[in-house]
C-alpha atoms as an extended CHARMM CRD file, in Angstrom:
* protein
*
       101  EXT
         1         1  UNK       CA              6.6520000000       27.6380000000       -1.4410000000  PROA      1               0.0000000000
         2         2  UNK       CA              7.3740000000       25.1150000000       -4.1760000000  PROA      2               0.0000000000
         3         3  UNK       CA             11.2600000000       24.9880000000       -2.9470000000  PROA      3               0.0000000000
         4         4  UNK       CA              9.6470000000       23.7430000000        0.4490000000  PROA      4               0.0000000000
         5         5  UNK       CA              7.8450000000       21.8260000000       -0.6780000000  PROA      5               0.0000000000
         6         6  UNK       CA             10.4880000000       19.9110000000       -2.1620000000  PROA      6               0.0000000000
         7         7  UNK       CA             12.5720000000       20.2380000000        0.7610000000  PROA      7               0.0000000000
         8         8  UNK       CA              9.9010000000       18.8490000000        2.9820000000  PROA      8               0.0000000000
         9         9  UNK       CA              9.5340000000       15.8080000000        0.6800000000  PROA      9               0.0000000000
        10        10  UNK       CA             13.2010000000       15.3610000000       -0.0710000000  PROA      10              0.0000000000
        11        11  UNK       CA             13.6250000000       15.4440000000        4.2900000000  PROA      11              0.0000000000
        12        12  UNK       CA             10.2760000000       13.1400000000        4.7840000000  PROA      12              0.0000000000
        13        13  UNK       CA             11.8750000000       10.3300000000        1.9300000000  PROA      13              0.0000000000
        14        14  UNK       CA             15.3500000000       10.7810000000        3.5230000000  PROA      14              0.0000000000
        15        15  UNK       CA             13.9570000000       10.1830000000        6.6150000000  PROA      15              0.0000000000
        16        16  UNK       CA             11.6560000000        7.1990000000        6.1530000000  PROA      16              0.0000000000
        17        17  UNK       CA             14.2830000000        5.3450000000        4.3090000000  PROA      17              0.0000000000
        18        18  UNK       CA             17.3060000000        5.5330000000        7.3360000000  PROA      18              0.0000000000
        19        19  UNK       CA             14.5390000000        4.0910000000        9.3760000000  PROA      19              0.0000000000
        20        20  UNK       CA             11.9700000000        1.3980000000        7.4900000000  PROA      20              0.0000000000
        21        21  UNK       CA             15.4090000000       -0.0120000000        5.5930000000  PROA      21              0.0000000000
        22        22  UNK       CA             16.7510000000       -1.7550000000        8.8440000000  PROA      22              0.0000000000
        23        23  UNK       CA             13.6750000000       -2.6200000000        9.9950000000  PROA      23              0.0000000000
        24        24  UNK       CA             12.1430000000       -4.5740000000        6.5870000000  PROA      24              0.0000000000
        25        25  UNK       CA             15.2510000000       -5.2780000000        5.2710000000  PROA      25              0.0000000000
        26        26  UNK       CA             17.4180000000       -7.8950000000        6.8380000000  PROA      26              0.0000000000
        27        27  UNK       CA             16.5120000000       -6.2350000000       10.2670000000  PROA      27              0.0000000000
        28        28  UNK       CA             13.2220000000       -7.2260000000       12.3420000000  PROA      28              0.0000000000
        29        29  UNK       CA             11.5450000000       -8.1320000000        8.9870000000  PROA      29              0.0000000000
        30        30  UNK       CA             13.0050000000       -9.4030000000        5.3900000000  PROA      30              0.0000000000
        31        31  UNK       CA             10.4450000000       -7.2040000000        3.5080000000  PROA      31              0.0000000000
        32        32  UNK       CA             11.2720000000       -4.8860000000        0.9140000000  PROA      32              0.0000000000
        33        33  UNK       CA              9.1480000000       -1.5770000000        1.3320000000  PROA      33              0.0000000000
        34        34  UNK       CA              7.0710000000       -0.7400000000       -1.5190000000  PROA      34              0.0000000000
        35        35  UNK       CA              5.8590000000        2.8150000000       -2.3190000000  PROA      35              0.0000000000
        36        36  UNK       CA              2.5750000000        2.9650000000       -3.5800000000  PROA      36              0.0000000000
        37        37  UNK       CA              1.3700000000        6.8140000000       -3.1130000000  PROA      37              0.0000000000
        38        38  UNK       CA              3.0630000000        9.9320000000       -2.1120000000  PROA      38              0.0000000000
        39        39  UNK       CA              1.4230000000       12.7620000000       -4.0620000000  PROA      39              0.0000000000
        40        40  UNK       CA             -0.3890000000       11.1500000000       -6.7550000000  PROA      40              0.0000000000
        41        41  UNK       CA             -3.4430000000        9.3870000000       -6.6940000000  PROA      41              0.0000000000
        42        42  UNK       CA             -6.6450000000       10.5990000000       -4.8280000000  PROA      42              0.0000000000
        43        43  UNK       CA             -7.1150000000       10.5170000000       -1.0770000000  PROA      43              0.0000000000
        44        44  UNK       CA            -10.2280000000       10.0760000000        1.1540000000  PROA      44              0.0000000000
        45        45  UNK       CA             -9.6740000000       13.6390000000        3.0020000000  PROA      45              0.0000000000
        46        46  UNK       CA             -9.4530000000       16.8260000000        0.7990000000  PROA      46              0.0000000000
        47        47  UNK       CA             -6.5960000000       17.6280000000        3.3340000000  PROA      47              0.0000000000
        48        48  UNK       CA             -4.4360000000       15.0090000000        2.8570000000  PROA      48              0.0000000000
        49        49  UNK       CA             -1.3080000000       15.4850000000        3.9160000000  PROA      49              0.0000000000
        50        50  UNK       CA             -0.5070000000       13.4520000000        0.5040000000  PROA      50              0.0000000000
        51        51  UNK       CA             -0.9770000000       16.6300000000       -1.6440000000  PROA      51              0.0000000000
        52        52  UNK       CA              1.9610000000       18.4930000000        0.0670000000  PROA      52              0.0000000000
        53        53  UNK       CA              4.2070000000       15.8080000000        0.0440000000  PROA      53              0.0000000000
        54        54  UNK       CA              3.9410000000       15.0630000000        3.6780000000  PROA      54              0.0000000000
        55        55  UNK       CA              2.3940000000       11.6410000000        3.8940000000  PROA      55              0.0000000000
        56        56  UNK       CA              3.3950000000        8.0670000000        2.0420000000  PROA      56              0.0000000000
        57        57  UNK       CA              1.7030000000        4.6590000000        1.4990000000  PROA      57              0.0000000000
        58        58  UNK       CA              3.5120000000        1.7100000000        1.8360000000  PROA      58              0.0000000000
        59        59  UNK       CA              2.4710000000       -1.7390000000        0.3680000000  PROA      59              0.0000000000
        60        60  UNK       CA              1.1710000000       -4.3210000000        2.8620000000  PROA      60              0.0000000000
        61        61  UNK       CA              0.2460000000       -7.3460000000        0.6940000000  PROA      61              0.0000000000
        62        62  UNK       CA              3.9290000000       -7.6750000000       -0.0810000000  PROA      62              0.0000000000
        63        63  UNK       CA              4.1360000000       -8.9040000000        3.8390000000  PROA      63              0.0000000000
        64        64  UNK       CA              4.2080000000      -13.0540000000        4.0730000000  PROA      64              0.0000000000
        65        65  UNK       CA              1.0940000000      -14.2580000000        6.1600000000  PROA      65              0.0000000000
        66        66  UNK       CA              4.2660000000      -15.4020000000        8.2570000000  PROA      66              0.0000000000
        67        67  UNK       CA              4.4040000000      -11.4970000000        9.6540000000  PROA      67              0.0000000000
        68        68  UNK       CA              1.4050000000       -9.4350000000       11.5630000000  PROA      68              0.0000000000
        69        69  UNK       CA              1.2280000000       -6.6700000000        9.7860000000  PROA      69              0.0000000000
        70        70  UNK       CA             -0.1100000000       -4.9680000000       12.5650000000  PROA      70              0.0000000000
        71        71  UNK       CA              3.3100000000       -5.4740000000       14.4120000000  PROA      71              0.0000000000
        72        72  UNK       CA              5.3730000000       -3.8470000000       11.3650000000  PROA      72              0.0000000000
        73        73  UNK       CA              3.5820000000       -1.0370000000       11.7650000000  PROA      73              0.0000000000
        74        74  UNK       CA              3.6900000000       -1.3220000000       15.4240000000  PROA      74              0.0000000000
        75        75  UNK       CA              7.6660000000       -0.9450000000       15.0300000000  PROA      75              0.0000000000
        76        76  UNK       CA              7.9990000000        1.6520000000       12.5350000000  PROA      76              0.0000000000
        77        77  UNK       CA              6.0040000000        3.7620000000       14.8220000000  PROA      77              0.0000000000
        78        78  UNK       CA              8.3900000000        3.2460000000       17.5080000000  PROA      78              0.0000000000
        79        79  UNK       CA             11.1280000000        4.2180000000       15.3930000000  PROA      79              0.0000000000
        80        80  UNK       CA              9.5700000000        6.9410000000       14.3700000000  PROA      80              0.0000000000
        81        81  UNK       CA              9.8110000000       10.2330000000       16.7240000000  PROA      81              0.0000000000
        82        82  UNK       CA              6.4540000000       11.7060000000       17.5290000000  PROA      82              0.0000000000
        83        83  UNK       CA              6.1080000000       14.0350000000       14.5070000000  PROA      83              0.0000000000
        84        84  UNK       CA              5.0450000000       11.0950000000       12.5160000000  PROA      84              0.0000000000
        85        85  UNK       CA              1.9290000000        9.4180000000       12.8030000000  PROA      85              0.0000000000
        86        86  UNK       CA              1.4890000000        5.6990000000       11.4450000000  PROA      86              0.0000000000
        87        87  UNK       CA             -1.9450000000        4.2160000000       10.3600000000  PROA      87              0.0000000000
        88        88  UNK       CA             -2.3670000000        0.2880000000        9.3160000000  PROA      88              0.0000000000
        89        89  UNK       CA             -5.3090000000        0.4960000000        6.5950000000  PROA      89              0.0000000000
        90        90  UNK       CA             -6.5880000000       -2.1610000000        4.8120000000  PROA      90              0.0000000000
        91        91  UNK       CA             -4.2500000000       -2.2050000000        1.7870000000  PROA      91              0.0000000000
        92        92  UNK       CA             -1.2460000000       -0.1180000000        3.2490000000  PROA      92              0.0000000000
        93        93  UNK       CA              0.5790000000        1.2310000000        5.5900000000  PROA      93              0.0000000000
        94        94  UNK       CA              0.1590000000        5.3620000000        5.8110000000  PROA      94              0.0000000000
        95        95  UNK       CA              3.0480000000        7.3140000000        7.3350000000  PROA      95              0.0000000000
        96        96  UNK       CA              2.5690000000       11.2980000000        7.4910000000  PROA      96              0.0000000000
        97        97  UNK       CA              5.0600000000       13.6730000000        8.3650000000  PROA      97              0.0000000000
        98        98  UNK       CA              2.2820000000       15.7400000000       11.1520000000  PROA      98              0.0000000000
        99        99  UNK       CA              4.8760000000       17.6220000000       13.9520000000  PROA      99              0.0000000000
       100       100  UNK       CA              2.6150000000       18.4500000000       16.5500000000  PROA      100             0.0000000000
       101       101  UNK       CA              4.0040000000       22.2030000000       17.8650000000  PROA      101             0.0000000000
């Protein structure tokens, strides 16, 4: 269970890096993506996809007023196939590894 867990995490990082790294940096946006939870912290559902390693925060206030944050998130979702679901919260952007079977 533990090695799969791993592998999940190692696959869900892999993953969200080929994709947000064109699109924040140098590509539609100059932003450099900023982790701020994967499975640390506390969560607001017991459930949280956070405490398997399927879900990550990203950093908003490091996005210039210049930028809609709503739009960055807008276009990683696009990028994104439809096993990931992307939520714009107040303070960061939530991406979860979720394939829907």
């Amino acid at each position: 269970m533990e090695s799969d867990l791993k592998l999940l995490l190692r696959l869900l990082l892999l993953t969200l890096s080929l994709i947000l790294s064109p699109i924040l940096l140098g590509g539609a946006f100059e932003i450099e993506p900023v982790i701020t939870s994967i499975t640390d912290g506390k969560h607001s559902a017991v459930n949280s996809l956070h405490y398997s390693g399927a879900a990550v925060d990203f950093r908003i206030k490091n996005i210039p007023d210049a930028y809609d944050k709503e739009s960055v998130a807008l276009l990683i979702r696009e990028r994104l196939t439809k096993d990931y679901q992307v939520v714009l919260e107040s303070t960061h952007i939530h991406i979860e590894y979720h394939p829907s079977f």
